[in-house]
C-alpha positions as CSV (number, residue, x, y, z in Angstrom):
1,X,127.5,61.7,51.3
2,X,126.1,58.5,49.5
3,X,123.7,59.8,46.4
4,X,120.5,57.9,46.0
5,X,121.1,56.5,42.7
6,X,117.7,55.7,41.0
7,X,114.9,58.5,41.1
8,X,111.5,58.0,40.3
9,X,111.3,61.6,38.6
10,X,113.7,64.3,38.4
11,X,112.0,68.2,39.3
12,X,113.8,71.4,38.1
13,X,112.0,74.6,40.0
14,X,112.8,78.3,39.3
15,X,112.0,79.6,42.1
16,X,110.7,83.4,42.4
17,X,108.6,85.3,45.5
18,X,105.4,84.4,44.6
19,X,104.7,81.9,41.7
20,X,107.7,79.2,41.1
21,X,108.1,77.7,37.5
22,X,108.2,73.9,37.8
23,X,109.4,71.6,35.1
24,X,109.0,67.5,35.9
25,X,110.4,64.4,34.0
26,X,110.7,61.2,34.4
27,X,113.6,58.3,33.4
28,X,111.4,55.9,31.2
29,X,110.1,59.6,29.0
30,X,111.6,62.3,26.9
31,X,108.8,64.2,27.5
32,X,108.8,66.7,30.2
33,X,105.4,68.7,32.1
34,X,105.5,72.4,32.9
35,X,103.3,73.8,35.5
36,X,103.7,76.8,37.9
37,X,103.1,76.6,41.8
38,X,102.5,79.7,44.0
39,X,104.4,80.2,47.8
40,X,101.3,78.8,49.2
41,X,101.7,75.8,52.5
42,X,97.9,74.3,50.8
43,X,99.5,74.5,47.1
44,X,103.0,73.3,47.6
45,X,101.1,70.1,50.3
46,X,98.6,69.4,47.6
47,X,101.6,69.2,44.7
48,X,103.3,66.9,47.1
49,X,100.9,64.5,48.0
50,X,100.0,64.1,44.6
51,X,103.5,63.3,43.4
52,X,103.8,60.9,46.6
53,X,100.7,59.3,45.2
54,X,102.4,59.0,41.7
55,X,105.4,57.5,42.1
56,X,104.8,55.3,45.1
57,X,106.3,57.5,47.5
58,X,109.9,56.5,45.3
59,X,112.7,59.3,45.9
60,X,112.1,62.4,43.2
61,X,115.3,64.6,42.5
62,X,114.6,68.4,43.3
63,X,117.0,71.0,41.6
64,X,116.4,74.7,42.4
65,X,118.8,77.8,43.1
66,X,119.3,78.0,46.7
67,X,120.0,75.8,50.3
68,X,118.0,78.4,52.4
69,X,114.8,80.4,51.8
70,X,110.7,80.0,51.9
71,X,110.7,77.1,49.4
72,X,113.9,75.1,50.8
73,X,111.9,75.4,54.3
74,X,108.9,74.6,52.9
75,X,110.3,71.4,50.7
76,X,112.1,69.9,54.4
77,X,108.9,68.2,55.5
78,X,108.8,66.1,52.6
79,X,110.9,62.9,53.0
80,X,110.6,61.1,49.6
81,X,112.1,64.7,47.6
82,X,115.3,64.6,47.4
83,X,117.0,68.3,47.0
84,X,120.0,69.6,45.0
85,X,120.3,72.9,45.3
86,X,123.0,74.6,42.9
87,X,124.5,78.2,43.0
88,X,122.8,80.6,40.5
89,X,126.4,80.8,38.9
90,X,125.8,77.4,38.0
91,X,122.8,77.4,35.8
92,X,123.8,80.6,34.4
93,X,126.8,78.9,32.8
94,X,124.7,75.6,31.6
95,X,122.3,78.1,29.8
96,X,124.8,80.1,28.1
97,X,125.3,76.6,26.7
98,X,122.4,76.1,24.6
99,X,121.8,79.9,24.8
100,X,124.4,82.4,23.7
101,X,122.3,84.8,23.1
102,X,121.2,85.4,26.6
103,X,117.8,85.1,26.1
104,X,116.2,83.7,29.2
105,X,112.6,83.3,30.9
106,X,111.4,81.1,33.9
107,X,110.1,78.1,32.5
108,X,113.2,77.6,30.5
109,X,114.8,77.9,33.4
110,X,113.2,75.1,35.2
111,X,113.4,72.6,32.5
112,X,117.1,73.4,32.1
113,X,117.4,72.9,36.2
114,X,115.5,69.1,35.2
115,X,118.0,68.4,32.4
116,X,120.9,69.6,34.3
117,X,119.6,67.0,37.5
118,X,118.4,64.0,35.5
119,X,121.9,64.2,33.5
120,X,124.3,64.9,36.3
121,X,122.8,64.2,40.0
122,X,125.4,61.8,40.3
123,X,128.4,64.2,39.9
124,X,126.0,66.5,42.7
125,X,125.6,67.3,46.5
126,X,122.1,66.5,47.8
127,X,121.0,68.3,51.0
128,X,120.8,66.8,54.1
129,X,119.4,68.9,56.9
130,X,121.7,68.8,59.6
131,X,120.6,68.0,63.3
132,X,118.0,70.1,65.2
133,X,121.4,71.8,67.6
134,X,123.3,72.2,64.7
135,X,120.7,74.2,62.2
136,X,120.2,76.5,65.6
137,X,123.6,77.2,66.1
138,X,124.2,78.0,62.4
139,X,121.0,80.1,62.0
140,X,121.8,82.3,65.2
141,X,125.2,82.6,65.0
142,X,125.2,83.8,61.3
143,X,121.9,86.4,62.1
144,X,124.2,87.6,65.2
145,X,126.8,88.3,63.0
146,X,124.6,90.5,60.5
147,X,123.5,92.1,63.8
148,X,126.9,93.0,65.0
149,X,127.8,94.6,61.3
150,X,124.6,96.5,61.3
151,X,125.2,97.9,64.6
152,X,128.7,98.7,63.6
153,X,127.3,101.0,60.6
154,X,124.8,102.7,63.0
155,X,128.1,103.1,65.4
156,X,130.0,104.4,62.7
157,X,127.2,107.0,61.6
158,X,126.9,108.0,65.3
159,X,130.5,108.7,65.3
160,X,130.1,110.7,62.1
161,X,127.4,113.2,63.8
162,X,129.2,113.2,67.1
163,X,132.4,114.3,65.4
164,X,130.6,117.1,63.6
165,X,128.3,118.5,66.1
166,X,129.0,117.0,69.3
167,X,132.7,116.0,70.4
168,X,132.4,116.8,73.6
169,X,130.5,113.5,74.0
170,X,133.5,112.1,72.3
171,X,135.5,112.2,75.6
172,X,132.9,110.4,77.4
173,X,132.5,107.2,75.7
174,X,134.7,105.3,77.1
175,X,136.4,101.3,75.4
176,X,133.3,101.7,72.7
177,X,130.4,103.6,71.6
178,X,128.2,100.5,72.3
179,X,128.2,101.1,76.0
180,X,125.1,101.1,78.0
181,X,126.0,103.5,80.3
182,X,127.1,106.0,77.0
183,X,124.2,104.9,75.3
184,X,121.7,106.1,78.0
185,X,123.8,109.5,78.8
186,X,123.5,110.4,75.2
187,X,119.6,109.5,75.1
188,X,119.0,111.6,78.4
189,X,121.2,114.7,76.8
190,X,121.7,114.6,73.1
191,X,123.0,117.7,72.5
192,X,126.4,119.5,74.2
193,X,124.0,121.8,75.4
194,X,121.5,120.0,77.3
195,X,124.6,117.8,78.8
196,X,125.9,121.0,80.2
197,X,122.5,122.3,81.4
198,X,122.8,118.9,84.0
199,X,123.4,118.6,87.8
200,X,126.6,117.4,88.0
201,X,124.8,114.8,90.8
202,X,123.7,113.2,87.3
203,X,126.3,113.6,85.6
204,X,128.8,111.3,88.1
205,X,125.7,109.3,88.0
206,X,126.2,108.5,84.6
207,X,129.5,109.2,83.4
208,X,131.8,106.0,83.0
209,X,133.7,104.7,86.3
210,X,137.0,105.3,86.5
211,X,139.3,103.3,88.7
212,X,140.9,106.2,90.7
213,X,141.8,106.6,94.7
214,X,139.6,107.1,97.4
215,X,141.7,110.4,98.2
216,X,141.1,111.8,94.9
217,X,137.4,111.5,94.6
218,X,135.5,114.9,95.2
219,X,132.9,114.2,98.3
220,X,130.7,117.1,96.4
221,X,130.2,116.0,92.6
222,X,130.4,120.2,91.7
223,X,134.4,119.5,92.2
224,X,134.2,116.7,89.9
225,X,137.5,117.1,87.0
226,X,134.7,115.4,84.4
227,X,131.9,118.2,85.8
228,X,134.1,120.9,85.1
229,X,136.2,120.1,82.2
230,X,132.2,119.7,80.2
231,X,130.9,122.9,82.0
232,X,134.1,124.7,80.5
233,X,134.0,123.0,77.0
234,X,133.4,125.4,73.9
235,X,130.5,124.6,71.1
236,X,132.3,123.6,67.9
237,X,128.8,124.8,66.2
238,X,126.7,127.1,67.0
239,X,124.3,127.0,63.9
240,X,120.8,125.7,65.3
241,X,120.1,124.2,62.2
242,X,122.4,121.8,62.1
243,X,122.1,120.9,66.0
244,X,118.6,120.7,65.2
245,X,119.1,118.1,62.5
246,X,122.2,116.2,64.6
247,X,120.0,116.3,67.7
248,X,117.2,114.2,66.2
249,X,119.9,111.7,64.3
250,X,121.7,111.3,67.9
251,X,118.3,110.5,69.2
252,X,117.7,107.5,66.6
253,X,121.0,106.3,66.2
254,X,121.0,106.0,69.9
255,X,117.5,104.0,70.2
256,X,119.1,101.9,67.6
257,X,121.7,101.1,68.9
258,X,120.3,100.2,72.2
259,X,117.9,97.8,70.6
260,X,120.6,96.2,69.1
261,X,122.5,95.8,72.2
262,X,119.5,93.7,73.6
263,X,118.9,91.8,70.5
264,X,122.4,91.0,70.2
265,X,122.1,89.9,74.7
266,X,119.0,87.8,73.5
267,X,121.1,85.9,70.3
268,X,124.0,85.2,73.0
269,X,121.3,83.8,75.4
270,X,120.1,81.2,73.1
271,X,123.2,80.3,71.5
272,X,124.6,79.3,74.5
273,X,121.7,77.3,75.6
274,X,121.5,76.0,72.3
275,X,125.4,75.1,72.3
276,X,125.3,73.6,75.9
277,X,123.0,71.0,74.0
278,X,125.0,70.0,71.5
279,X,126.7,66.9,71.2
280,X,130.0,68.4,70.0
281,X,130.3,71.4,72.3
282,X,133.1,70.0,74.5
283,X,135.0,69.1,71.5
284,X,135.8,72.8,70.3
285,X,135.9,74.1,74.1
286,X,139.6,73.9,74.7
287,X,141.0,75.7,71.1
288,X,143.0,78.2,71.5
289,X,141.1,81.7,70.1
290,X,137.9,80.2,69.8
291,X,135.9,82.6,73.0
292,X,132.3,82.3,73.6
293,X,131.4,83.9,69.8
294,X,133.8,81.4,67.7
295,X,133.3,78.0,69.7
296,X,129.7,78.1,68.4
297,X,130.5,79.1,64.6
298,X,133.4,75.9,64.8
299,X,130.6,73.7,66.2
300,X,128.1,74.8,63.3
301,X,130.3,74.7,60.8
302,X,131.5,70.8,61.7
303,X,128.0,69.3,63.1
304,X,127.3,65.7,64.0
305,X,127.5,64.4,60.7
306,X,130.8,62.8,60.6
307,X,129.7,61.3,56.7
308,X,129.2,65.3,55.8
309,X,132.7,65.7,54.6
310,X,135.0,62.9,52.5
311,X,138.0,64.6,53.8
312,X,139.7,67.8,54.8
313,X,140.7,68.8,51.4
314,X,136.6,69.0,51.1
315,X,136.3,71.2,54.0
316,X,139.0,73.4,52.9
317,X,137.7,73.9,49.4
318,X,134.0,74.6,50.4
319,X,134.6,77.3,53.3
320,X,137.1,79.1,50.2
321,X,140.1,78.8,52.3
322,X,141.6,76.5,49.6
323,X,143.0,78.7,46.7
324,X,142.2,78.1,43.2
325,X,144.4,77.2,40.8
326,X,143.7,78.0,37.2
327,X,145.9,76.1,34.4
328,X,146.7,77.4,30.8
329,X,148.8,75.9,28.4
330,X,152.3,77.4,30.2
331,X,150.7,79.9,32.7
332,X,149.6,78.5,36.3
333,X,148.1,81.2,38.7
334,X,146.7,80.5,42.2
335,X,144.2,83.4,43.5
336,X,141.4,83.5,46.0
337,X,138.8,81.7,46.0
338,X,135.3,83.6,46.2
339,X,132.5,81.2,45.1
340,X,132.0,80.0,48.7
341,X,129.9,80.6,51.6
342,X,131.0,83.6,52.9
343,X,130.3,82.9,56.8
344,X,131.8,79.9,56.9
345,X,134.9,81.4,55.4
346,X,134.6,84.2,57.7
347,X,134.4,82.0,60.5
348,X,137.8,79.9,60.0
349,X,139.3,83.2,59.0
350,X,138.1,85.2,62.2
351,X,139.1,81.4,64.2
352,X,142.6,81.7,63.0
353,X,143.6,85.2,63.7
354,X,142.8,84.8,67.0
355,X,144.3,81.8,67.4
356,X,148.0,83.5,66.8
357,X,147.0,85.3,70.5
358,X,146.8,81.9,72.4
359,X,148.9,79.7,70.4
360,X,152.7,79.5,70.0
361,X,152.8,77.2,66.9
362,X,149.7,79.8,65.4
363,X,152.1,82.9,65.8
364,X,154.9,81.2,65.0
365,X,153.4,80.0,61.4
366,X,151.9,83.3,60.5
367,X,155.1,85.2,61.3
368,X,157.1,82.6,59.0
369,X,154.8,83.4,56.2
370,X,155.1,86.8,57.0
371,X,158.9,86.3,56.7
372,X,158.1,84.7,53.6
373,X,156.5,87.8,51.9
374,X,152.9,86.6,52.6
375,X,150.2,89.5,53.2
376,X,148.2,89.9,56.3
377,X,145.2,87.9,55.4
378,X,147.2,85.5,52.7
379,X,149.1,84.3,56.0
380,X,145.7,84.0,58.4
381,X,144.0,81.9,55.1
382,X,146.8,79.9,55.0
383,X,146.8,79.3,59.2
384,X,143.2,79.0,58.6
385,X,143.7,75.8,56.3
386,X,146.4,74.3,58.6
387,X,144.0,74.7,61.5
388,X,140.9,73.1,59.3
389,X,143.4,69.7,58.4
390,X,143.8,69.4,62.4
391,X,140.1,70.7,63.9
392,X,138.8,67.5,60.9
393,X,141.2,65.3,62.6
394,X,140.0,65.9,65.9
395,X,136.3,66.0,65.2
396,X,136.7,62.5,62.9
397,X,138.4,60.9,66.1
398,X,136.2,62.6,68.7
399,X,139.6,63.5,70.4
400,X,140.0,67.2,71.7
401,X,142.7,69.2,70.5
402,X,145.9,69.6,72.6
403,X,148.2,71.8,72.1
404,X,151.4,70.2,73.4
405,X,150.5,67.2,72.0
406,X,150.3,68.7,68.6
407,X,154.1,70.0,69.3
408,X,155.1,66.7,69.6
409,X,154.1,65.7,66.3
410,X,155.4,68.9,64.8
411,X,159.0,68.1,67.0
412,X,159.3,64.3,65.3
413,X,158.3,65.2,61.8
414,X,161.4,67.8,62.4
415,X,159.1,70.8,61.0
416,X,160.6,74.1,60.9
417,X,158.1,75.7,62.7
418,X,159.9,74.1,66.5
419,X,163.4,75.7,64.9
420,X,161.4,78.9,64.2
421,X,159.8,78.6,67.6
422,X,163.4,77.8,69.7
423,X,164.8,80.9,67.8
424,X,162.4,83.3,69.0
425,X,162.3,82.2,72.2
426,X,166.3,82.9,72.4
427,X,166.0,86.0,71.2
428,X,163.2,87.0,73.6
């Protein structure tokens, strides 16, 4: 991305809930103005307009903490600033340098956000807001995602009580414990006691399907193997105290976790419509691994914006699939690298283990570098980077990925991956 290399003024903000410390210079001036700005649309418009006024509607260099949040949104509508934002880690380490003692307040802050851009904006990232499709598909997929872990906790507590008061219901759930059809049997009798207290007419009714002969199934639902076996189950506890107490949490966890199931139906709804939009949606629709909740993560994580990344190696080394390497006199180590954003990591990471189920050349590799001595995630990382170098190549040329025409590259560059490939099919 080409940096706009003269600035009319360069703007260092601390941001904070309510009131933001703001420090301003200018190119031609040592001297630098502090003044504070509260999270208000009529405050932050007014500021605006008058630096618009001020410098001719020029470009003005904004530095600030973060790339998402009230005051990132709120900044967008304004053409003529020009954002930087830097990662907290960042600053921290520029004010240790004029201040080892620690000491620290907001207005400092700024102006050391205003040095740190007037000085070095040319060694920095400005934000560019990606297309309309692609800030949609980035924003849903990542709030799905925090929806699916938070349902996963509630699961996990549901488990917890069910296991302690309630295993009977256990044997009734089925793949998962996010089932509608467990969900609503649990809500309807939350307790092994109620469930027995049933007609076994509801109890068919809701108990999971089961794929069995015509032969077998009981015309009256009283002969029922599921009726009977929870009409002859034992209470593990019989304290009413503690049913009392795991009846309500059943009752909440369930109601949770229902809600969740339809908000995470609703997220899948628009991210499909959303991704049927999108320019690049055919591009990622053939990759091995990549279902209906990767292929729109791959297409977020890329965009339209083919002047976004300089190269692979860039890609690599912002999603933190690229190691770091840390150099000492003698001593070299390579570890993990953690400063990164953490979805998009998760997203090439989560991309690449289930690639290994579709593609040969993905198994292949990941059980060479488990030959190797590689770890279980060292080894998906590493088929993670692979998979980044091709998925750039394919999304520079606008040419969909194909996997026997990747084989043939990897047959005439004589990599040991087709030897490794030929042997196992052998043996198999």
């Amino acid at each position: 991305m080409t940096v706009v290399e003269t600035f009319a003024a360069f703007i260092g903000i601390d941001w904070a809930d309510r009131e933001h410390a703001v420090c301003l210079a200018s190119p031609e001036t040592l001297l630098v103005e502090h003044r504070s700005l509260t999270q208000q649309a009529e405050e932050l418009d007014q500021w605006a307009t008058e630096l618009r006024h001020r410098f001719g509607g020029r470009p003005v260099a904004v530095c600030l903490e973060q790339s998402r949040g009230p005051l990132a949104y709120a900044l967008m509508k304004y053409e003529f600033l020009v954002l930087f934002p830097i990662n907290p880690k960042q600053l921290a380490k520029y004010r240790q340098a004029f201040t080892p003692s620690g000491a620290k307040d907001d207005p400092t802050d700024a102006e050391l956000l205003c040095r740190f851009v007037k000085e070095h904006h040319q060694h920095l990232r400005c934000w560019k807001p990606d297309d309309a499709q692609t800030r949609g598909l980035r924003l849903l997929t990542e709030a799905r995602r925090q929806c699916v872990e938070q349902r996963k906790a509630y699961g996990n507590r549901l488990l917890q009580e069910l296991k302690e008061s309630y295993p009977l219901a256990l044997t009734l759930k089925g793949k998962n414990i996010y089932a509608d059809r467990f969900l609503t049997l649990l809500a309807k009798y939350p307790t092994q006691r109620e469930l027995q207290r049933a007609s076994p007419r509801q109890l068919v009714k809701l108990l999971s399907r089961r794929r069995l002969a015509t032969d077998d199934l009981p015309t009256d639902p009283k002969q029922d193997p599921r009726v009977l076996a929870i009409r002859a189950a034992h209470a593990l506890v019989n304290d009413a105290m503690i049913l009392q107490a795991a009846r309500l949490a059943v009752v909440h966890l369930v109601a949770l976790l229902q809600q969740f199931n339809k908000t995470i139906e609703t997220y899948d709804r628009q991210i499909a419509a959303l991704l049927a939009q999108h320019a690049e949606a055919n591009l990622f629709a053939g990759l091995p691994g990549a279902a209906a909740a990767i292929q729109p993560r791959l297409v977020a994580a890329f965009g339209t914006d083919r002047q976004r990344y300089a190269s692979a190696e860039e890609l690599q080394t912002l999603s933190g699939v690229a190691p770091i390497s840390v150099k000492s006199g003698k001593s070299r180590v390579v570890k993990r690298r953690r400063a990164c954003p953490h979805f998009l990591r998760q997203t090439f990471h989560e991309f690449a283990r289930c690639s290994r189920l579709k593609s040969a050349w993905a198994q292949a590799y990941y059980q060479l570098l488990r030959a190797r001595g590689f770890r279980f995630h060292a080894a998906i990382r590493a088929l993670a980077f692979k998979w980044i170098r091709i998925l750039f190549r394919c999304w520079q040329e606008r040419q969909p990925y194909e996997e026997e025409r990747y084989l043939e590259q990897l047959r005439k560059k004589n990599s040991p991956l087709i030897a490794y490939l030929k042997t196992n099919t052998i043996n198999n």
